[in-house]
DOTOR-539443 format. One record per atom (N, C-alpha, C): atom name; residue in three letters; x, y, z negated; residue number from 1. Coordinates in nm, 2 decimals, m for minus. Example, Ala and Ser with C-alpha at 12.3 -4.5 7.8 and 13.67 -1.06 7.14 Angstrom:
> N_ALA_1.32_m0.57_m0.78_1;
> CA_ALA_1.23_m0.45_m0.78_1;
> C_ALA_1.32_m0.33_m0.78_1;
> N_SER_1.28_m0.22_m0.71_2;
> CA_SER_1.37_m0.11_m0.71_2;
> C_SER_1.29_0.00_m0.79_2;
REM end
This chain:
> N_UNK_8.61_m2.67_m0.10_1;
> CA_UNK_8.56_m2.78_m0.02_1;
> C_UNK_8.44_m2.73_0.07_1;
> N_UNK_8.45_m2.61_0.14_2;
> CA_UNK_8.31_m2.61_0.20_2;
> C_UNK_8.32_m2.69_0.31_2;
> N_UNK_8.19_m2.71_0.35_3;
> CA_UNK_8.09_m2.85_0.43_3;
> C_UNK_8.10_m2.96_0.32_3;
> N_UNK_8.16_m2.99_0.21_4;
> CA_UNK_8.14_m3.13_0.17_4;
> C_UNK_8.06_m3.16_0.07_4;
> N_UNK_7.96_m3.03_0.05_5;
> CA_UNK_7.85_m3.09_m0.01_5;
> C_UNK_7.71_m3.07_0.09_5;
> N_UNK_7.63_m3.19_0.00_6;
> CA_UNK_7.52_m3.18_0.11_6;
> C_UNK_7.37_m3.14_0.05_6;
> N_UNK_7.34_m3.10_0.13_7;
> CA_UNK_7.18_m3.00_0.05_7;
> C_UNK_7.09_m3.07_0.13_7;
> N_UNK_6.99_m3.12_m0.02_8;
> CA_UNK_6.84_m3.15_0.08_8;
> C_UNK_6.76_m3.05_0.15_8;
> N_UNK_6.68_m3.11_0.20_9;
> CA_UNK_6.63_m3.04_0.29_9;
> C_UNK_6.45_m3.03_0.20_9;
> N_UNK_6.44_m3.16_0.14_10;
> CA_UNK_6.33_m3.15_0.05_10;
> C_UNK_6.29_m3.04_m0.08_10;
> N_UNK_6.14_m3.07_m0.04_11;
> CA_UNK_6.16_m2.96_m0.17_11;
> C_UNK_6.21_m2.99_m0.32_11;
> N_UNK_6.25_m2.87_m0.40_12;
> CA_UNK_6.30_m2.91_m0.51_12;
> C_UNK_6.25_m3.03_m0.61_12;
> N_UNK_6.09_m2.99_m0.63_13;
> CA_UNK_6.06_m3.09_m0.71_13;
> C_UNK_6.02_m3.23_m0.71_13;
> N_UNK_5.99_m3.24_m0.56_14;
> CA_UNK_6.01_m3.41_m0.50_14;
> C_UNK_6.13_m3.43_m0.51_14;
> N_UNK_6.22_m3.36_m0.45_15;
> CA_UNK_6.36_m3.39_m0.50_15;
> C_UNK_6.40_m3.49_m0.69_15;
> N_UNK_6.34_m3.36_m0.72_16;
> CA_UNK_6.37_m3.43_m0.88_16;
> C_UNK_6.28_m3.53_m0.94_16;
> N_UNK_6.19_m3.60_m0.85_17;
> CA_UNK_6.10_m3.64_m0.93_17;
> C_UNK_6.11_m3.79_m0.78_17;
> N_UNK_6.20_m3.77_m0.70_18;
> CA_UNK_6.28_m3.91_m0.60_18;
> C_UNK_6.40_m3.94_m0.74_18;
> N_UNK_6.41_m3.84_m0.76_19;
> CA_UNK_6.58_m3.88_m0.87_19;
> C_UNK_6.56_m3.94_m0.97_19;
> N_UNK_6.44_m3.88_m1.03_20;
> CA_UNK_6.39_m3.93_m1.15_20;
> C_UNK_6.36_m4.12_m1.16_20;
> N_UNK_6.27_m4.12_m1.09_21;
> CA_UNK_6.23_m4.25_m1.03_21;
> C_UNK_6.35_m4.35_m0.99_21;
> N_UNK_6.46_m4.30_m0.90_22;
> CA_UNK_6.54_m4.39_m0.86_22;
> C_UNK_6.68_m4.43_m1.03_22;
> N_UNK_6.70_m4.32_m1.14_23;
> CA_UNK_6.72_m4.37_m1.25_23;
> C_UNK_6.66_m4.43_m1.29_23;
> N_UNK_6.53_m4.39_m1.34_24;
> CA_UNK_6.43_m4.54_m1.43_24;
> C_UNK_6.45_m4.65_m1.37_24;
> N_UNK_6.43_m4.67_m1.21_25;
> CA_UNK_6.43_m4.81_m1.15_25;
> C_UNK_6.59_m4.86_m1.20_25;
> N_UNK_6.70_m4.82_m1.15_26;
> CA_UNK_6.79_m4.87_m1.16_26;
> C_UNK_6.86_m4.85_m1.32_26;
> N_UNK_6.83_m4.77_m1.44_27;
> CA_UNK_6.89_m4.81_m1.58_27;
> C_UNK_6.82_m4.88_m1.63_27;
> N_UNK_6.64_m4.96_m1.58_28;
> CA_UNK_6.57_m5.03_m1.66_28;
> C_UNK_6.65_m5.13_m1.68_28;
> N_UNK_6.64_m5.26_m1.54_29;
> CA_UNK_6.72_m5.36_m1.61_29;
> C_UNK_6.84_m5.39_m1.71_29;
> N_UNK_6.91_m5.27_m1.70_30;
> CA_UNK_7.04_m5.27_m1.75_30;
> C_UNK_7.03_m5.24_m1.94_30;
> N_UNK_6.94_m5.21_m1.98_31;
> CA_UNK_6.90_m5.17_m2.15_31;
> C_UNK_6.82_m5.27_m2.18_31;
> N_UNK_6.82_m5.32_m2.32_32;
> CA_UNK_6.77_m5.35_m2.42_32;
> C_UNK_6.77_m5.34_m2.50_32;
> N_UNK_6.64_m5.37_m2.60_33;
> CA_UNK_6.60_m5.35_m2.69_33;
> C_UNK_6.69_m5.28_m2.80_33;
> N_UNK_6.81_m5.36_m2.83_34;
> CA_UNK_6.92_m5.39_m2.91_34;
> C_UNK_7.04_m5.30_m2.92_34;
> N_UNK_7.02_m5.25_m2.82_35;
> CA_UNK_7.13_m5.16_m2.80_35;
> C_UNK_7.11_m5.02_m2.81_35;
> N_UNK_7.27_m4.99_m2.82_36;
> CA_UNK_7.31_m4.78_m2.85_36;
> C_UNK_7.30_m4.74_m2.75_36;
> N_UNK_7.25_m4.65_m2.68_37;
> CA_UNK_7.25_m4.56_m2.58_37;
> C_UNK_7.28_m4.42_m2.59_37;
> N_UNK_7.40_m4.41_m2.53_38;
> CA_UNK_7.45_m4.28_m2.55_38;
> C_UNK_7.45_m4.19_m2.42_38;
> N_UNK_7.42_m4.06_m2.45_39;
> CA_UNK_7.37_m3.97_m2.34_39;
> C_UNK_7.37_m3.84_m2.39_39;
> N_UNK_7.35_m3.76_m2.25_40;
> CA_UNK_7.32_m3.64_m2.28_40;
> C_UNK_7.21_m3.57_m2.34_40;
> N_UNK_7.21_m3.46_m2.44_41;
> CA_UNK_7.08_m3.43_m2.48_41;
> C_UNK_6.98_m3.34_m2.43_41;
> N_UNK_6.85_m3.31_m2.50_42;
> CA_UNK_6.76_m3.28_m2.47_42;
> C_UNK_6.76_m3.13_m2.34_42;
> N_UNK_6.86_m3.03_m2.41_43;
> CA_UNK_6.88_m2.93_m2.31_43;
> C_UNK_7.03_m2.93_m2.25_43;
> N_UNK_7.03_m3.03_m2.19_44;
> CA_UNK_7.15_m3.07_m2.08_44;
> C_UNK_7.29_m2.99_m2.15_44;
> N_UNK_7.34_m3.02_m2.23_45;
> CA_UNK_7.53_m2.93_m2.34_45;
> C_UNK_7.48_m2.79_m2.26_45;
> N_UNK_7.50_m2.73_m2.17_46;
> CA_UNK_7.58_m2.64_m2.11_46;
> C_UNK_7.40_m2.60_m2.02_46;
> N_UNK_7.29_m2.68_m2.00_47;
> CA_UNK_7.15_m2.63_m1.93_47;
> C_UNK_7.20_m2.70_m1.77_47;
> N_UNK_7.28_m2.78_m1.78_48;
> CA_UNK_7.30_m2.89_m1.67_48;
> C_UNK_7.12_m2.95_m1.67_48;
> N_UNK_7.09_m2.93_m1.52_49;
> CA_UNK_6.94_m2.99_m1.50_49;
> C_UNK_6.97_m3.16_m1.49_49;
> N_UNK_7.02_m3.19_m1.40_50;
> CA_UNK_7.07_m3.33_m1.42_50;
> C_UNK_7.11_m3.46_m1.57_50;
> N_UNK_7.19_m3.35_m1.62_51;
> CA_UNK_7.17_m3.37_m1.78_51;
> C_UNK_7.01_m3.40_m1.83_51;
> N_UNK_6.99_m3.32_m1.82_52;
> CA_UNK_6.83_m3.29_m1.89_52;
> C_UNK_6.73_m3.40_m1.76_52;
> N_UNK_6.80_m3.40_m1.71_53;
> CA_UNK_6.71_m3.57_m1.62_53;
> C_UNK_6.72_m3.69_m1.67_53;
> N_UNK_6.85_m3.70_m1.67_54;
> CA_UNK_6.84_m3.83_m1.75_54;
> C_UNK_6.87_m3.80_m1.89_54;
> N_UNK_6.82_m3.76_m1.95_55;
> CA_UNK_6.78_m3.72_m2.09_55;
> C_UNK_6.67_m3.81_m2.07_55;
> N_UNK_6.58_m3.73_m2.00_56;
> CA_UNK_6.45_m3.74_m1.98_56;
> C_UNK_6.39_m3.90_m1.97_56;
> N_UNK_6.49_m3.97_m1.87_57;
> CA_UNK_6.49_m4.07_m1.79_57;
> C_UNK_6.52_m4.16_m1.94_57;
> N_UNK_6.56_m4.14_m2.02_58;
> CA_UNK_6.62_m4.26_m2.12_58;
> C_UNK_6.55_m4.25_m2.23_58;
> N_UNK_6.50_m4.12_m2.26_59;
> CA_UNK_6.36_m4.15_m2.36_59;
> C_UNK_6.26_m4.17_m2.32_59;
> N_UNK_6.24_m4.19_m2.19_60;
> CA_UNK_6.12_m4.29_m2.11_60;
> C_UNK_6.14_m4.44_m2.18_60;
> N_UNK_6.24_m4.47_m2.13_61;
> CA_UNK_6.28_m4.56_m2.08_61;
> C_UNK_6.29_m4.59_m2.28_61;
> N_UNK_6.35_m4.54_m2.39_62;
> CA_UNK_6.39_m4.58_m2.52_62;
> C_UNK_6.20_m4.60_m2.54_62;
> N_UNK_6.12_m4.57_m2.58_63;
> CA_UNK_5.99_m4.58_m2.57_63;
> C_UNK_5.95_m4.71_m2.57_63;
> N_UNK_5.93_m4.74_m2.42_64;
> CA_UNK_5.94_m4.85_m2.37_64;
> C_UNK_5.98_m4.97_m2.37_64;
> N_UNK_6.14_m4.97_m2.42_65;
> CA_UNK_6.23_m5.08_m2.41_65;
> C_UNK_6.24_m5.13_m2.60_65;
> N_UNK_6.28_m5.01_m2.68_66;
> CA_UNK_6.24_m5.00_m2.77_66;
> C_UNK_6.45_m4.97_m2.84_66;
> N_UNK_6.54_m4.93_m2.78_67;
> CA_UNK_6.67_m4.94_m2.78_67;
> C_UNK_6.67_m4.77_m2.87_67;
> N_UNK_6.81_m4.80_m2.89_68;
> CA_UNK_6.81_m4.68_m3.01_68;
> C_UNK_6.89_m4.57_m2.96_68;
> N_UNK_6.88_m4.44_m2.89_69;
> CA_UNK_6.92_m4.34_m2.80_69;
> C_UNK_7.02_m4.23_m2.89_69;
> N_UNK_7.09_m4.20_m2.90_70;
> CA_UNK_7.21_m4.12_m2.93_70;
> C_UNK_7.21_m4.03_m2.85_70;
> N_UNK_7.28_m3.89_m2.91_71;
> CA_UNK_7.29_m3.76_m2.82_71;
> C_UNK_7.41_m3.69_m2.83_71;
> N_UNK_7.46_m3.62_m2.77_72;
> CA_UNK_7.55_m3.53_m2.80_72;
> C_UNK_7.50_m3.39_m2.85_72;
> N_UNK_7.56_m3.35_m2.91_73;
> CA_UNK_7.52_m3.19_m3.00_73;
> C_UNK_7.57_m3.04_m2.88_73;
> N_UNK_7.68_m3.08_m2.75_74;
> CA_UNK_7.70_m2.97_m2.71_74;
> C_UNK_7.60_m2.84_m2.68_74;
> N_UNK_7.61_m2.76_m2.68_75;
> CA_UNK_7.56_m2.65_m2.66_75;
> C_UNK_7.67_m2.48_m2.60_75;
> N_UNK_7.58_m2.42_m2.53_76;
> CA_UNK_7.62_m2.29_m2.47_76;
> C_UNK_7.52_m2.22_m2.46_76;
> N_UNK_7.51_m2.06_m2.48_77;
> CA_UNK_7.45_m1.97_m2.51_77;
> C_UNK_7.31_m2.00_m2.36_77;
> N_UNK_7.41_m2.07_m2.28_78;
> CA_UNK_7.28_m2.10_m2.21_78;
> C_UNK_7.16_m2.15_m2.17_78;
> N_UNK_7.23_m2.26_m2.30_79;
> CA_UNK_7.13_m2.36_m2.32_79;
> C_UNK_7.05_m2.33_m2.47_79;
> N_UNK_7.15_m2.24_m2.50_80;
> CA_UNK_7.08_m2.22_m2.64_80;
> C_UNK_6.90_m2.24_m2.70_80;
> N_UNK_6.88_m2.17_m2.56_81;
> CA_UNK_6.72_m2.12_m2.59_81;
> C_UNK_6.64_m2.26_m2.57_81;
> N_UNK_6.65_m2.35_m2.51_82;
> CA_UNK_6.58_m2.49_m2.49_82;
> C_UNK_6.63_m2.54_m2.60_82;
> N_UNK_6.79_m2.59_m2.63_83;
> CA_UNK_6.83_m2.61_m2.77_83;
> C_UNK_6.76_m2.65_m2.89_83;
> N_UNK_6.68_m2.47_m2.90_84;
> CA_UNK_6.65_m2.45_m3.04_84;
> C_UNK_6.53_m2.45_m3.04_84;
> N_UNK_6.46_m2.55_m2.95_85;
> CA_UNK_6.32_m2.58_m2.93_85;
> C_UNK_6.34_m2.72_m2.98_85;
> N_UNK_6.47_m2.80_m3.05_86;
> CA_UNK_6.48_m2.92_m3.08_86;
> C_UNK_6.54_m2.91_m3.24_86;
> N_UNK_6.58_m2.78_m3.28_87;
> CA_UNK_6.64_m2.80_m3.44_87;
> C_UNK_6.51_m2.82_m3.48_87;
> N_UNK_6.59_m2.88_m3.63_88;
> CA_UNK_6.47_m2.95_m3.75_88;
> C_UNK_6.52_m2.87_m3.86_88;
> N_UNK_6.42_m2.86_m3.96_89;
> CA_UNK_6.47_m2.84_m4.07_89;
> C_UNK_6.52_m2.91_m4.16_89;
> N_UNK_6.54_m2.97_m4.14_90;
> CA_UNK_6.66_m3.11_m4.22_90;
> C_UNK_6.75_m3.15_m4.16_90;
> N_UNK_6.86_m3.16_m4.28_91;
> CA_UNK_6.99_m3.22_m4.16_91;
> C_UNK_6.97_m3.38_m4.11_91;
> N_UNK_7.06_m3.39_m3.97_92;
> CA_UNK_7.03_m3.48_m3.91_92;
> C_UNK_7.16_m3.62_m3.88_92;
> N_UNK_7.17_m3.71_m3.95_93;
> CA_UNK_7.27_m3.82_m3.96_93;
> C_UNK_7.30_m3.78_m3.83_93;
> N_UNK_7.48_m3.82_m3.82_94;
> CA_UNK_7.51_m3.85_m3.71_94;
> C_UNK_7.65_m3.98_m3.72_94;
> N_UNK_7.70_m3.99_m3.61_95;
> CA_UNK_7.75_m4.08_m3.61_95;
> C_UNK_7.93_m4.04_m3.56_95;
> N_UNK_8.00_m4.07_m3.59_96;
> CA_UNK_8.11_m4.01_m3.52_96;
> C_UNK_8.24_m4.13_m3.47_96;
> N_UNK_8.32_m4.12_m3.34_97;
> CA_UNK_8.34_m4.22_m3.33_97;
> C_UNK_8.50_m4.17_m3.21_97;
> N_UNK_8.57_m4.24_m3.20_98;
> CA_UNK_8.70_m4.19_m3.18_98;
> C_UNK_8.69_m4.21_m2.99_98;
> N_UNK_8.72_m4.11_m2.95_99;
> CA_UNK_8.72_m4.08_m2.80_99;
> C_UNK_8.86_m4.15_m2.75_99;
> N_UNK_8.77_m4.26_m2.65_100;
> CA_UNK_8.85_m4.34_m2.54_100;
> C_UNK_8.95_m4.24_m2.43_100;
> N_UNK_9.05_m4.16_m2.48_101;
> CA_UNK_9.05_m4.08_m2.41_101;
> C_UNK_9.13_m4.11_m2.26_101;
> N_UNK_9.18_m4.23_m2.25_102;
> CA_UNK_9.26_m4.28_m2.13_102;
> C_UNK_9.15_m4.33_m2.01_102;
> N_UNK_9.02_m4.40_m2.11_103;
> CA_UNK_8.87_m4.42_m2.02_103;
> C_UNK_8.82_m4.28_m1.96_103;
> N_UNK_8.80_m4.16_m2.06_104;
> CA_UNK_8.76_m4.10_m2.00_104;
> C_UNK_8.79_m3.99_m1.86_104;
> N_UNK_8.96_m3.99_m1.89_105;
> CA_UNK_9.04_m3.96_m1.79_105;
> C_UNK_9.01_m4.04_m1.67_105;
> N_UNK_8.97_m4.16_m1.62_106;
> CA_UNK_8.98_m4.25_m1.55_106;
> C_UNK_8.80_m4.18_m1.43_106;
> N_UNK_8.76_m4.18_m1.54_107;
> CA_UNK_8.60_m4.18_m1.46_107;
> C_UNK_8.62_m3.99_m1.42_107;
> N_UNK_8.72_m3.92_m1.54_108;
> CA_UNK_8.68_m3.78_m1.47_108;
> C_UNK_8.78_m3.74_m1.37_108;
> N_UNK_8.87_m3.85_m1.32_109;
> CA_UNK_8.88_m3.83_m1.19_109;
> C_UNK_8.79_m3.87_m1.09_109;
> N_UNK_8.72_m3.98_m1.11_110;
> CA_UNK_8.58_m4.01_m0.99_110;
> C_UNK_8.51_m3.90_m0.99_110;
> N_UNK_8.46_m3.85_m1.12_111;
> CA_UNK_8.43_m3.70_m1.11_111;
> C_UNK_8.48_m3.57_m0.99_111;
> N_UNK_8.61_m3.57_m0.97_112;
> CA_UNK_8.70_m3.50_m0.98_112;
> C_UNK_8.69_m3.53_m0.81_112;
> N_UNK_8.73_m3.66_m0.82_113;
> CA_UNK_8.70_m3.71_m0.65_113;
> C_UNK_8.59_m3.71_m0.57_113;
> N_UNK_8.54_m3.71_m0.68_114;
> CA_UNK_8.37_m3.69_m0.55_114;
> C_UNK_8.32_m3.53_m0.55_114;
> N_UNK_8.40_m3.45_m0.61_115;
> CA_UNK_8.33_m3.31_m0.60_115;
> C_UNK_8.22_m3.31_m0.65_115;
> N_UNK_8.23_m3.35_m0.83_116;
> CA_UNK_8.08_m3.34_m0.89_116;
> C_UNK_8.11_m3.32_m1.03_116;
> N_UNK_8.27_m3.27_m1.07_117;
> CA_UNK_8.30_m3.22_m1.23_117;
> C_UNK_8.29_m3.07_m1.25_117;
> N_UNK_8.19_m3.09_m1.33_118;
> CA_UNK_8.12_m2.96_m1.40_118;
> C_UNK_8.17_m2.89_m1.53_118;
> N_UNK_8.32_m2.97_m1.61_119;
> CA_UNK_8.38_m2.93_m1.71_119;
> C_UNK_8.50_m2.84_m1.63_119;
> N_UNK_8.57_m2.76_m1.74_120;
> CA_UNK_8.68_m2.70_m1.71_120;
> C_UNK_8.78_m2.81_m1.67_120;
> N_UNK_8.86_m2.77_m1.58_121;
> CA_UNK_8.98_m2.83_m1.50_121;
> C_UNK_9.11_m2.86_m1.62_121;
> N_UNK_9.10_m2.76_m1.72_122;
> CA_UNK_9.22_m2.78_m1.84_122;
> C_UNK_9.12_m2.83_m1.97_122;
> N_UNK_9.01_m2.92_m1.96_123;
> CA_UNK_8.91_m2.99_m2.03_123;
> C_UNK_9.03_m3.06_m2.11_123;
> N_UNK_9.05_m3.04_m2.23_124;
> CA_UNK_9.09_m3.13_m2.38_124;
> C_UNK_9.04_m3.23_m2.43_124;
> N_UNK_9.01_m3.35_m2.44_125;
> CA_UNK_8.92_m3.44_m2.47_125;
> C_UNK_8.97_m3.40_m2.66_125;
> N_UNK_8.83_m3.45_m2.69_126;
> CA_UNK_8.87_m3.42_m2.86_126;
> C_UNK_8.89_m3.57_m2.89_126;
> N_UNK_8.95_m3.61_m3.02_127;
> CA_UNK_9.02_m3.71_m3.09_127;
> C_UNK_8.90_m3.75_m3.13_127;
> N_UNK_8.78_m3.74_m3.19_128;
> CA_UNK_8.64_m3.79_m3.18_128;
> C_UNK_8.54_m3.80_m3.10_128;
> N_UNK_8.46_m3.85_m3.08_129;
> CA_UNK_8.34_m3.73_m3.08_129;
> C_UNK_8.18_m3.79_m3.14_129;
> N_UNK_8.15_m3.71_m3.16_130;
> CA_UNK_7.97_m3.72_m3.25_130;
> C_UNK_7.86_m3.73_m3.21_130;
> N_UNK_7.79_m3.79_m3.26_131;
> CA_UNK_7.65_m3.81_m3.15_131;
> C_UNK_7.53_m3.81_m3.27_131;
> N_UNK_7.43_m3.78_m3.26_132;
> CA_UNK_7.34_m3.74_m3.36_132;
> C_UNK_7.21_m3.85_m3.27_132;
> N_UNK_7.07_m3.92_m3.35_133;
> CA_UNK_6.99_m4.02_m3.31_133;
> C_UNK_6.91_m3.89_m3.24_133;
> N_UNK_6.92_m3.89_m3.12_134;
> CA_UNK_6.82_m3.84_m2.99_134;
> C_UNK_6.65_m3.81_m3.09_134;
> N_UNK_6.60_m3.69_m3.07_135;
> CA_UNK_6.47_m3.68_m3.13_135;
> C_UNK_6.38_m3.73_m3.08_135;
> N_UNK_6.24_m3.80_m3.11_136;
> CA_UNK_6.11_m3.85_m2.98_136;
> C_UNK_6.05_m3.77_m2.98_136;
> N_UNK_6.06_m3.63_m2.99_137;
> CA_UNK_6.00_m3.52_m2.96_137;
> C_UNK_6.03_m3.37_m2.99_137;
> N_UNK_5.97_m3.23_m2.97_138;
> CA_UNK_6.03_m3.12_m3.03_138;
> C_UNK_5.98_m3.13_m3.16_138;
> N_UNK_6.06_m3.07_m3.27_139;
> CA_UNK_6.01_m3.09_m3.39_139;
> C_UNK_5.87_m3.00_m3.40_139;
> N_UNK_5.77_m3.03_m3.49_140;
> CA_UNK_5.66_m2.94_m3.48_140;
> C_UNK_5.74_m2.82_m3.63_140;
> N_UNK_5.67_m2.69_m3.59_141;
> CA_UNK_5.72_m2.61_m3.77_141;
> C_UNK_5.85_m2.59_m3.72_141;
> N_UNK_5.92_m2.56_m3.69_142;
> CA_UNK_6.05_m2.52_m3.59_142;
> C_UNK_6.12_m2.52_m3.74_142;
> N_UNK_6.22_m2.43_m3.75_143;
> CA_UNK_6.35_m2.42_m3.86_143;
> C_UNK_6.47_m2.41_m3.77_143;
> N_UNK_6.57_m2.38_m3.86_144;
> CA_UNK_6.65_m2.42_m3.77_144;
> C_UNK_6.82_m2.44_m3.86_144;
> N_UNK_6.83_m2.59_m3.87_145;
> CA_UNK_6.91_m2.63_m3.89_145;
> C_UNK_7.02_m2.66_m3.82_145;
> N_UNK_7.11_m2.57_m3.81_146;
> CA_UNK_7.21_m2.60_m3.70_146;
> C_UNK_7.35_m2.68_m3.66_146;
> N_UNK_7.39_m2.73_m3.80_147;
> CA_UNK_7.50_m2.79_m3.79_147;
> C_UNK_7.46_m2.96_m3.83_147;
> N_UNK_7.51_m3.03_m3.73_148;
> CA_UNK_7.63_m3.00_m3.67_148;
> C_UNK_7.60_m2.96_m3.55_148;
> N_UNK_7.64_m2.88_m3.48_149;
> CA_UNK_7.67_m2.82_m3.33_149;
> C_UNK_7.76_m2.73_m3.28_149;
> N_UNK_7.77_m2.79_m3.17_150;
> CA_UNK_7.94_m2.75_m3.12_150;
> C_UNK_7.90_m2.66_m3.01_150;
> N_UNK_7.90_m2.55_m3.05_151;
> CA_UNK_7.89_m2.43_m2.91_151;
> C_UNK_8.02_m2.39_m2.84_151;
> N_UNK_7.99_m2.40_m2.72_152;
> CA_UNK_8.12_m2.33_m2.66_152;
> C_UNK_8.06_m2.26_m2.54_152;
> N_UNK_8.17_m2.20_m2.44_153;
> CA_UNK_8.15_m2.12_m2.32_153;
> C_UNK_8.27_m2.16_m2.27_153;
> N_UNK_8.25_m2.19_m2.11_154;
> CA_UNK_8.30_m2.22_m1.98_154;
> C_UNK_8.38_m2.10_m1.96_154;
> N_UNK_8.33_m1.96_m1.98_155;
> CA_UNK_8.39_m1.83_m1.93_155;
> C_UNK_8.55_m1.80_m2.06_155;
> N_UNK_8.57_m1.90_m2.15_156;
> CA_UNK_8.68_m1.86_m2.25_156;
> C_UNK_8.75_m1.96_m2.17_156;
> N_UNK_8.89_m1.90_m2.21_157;
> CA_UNK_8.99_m2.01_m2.21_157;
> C_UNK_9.08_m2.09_m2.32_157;
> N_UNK_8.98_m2.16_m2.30_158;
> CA_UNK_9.07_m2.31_m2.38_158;
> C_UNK_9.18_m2.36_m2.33_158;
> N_UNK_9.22_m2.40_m2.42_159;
> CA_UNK_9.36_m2.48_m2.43_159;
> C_UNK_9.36_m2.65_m2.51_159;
> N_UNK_9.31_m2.57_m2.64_160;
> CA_UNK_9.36_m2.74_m2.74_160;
> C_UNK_9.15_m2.72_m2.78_160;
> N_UNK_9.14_m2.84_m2.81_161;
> CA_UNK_8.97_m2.82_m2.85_161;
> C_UNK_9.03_m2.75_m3.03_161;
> N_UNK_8.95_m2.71_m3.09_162;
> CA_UNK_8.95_m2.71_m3.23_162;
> C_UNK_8.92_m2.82_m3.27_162;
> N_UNK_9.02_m2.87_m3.40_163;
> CA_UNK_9.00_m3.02_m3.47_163;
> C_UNK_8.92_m2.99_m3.57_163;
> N_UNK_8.77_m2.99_m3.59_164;
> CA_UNK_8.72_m2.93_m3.66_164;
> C_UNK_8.62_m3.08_m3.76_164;
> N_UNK_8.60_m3.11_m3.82_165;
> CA_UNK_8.49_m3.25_m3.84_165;
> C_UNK_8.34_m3.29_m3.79_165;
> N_UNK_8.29_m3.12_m3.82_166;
> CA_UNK_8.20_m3.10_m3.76_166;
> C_UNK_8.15_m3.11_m3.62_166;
> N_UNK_8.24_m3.09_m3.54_167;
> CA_UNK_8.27_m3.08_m3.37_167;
> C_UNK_8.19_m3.18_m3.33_167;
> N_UNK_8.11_m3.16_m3.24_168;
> CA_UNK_8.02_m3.29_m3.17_168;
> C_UNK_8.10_m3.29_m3.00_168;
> N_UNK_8.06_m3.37_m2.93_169;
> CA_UNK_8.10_m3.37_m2.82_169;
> C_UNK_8.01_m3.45_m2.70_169;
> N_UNK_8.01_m3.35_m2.61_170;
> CA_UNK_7.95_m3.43_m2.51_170;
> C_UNK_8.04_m3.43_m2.37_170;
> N_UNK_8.13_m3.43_m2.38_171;
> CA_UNK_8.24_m3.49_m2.25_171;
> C_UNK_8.24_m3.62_m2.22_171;
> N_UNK_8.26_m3.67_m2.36_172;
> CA_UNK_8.29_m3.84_m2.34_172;
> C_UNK_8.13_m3.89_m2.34_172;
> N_UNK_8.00_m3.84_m2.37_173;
> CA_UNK_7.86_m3.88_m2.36_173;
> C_UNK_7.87_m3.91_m2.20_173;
> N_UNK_7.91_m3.77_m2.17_174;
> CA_UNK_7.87_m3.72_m2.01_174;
> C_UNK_7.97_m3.82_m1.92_174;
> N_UNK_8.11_m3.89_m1.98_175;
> CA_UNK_8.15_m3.94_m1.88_175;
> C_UNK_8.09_m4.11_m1.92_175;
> N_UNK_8.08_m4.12_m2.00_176;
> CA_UNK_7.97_m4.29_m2.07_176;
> C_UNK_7.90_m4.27_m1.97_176;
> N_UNK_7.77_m4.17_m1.97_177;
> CA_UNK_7.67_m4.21_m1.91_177;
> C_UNK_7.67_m4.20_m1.72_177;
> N_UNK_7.79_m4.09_m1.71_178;
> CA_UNK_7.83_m4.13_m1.56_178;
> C_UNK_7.85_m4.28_m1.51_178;
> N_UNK_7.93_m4.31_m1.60_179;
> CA_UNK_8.05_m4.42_m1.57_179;
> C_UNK_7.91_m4.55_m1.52_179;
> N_UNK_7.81_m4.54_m1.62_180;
> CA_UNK_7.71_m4.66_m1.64_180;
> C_UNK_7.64_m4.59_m1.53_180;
> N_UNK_7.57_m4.50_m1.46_181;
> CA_UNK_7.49_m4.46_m1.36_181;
> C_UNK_7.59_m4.53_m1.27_181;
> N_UNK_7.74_m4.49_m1.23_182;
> CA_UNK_7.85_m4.53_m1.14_182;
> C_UNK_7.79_m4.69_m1.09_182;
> N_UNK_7.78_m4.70_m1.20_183;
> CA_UNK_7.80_m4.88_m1.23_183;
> C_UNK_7.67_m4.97_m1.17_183;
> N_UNK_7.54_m4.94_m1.24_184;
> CA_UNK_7.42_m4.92_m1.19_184;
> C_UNK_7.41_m4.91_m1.02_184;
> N_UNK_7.44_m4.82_m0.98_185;
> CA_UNK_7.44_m4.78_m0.82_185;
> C_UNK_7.49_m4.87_m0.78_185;
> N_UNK_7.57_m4.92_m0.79_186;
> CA_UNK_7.69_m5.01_m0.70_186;
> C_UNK_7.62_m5.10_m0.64_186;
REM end
């Protein structure tokens, strides 16, 4: 698709910090107190900066509102290093919950349509997926407990996900919390 994407002209970190601001304004109304919020985690699955924005943007925002934030566990060797600025040494409840996978199909073609899908094209949705409670900070005393966590790489080729129990997922996080930004904008 070249010419169909478009580059600011601003500098980068006004850039991210116009983006930042135009999330908070527009997911405040929409959360309360009361509710699950599910999203991407601390070092964006895969070191997606966008990810790691509204990360950012929802533990503002969970602080504040006082709503209970959920994360996905993905990880890649690239993100690893920011990652494991978030293991604890204790294991960490999580929650596991059966993937909408006909919803998620639906939003990752908007994805797909707007020339902004950052998963692989033969992307598997898994039969679950897992979300562990978002941390309110890096743990102090590091450790490193690592499971549950679902590492992968973009550069293998997949076919079927592994059905594994452990398996966390942030595809269906990533297309949830599209779908609700989607939604928000309008």
């Amino acid at each position: 698709m070249p010419g169909s994407f478009r580059h600011s002209t601003r500098p980068i970190a006004q850039a991210y910090r116009e983006n930042y601001e135009t999330l908070y304004r527009r997911l405040q109304p929409l959360l309360k107190p009361d509710m699950n919020v599910f999203t991407h985690n601390p070092w964006g699955e895969y070191g997606h900066e966008d990810h790691v924005q509204v990360f950012r943007v929802l533990d503002r925002l969970r602080d504040e509102i006082g709503f209970k934030l959920w994360m996905s566990n993905y990880c890649t060797e690239r993100s690893m290093p920011l990652a494991m600025q978030y293991f604890n040494r204790k294991p960490i409840d999580y929650i596991r919950l059966p993937a909408d996978k006909a919803f998620a199909e639906e939003v990752a073609a908007v994805y797909r349509d707007k020339g902004c899908w950052t998963w692989r094209d033969d992307w598997i949705w898994f039969d679950d997926e897992c979300f562990m409670e978002a941390p309110r900070s890096k743990p102090e005393g590091g450790g490193f407990h690592l499971l549950p966590m679902n590492l992968f790489n973009f550069g293998s080729v997949v076919r079927r996900p592994v059905n594994a129990p452990l398996l966390l997922g942030a595809a269906l996080s990533s297309v949830m919390v599209g779908a609700t930004i989607a939604a928000a904008l309008e």
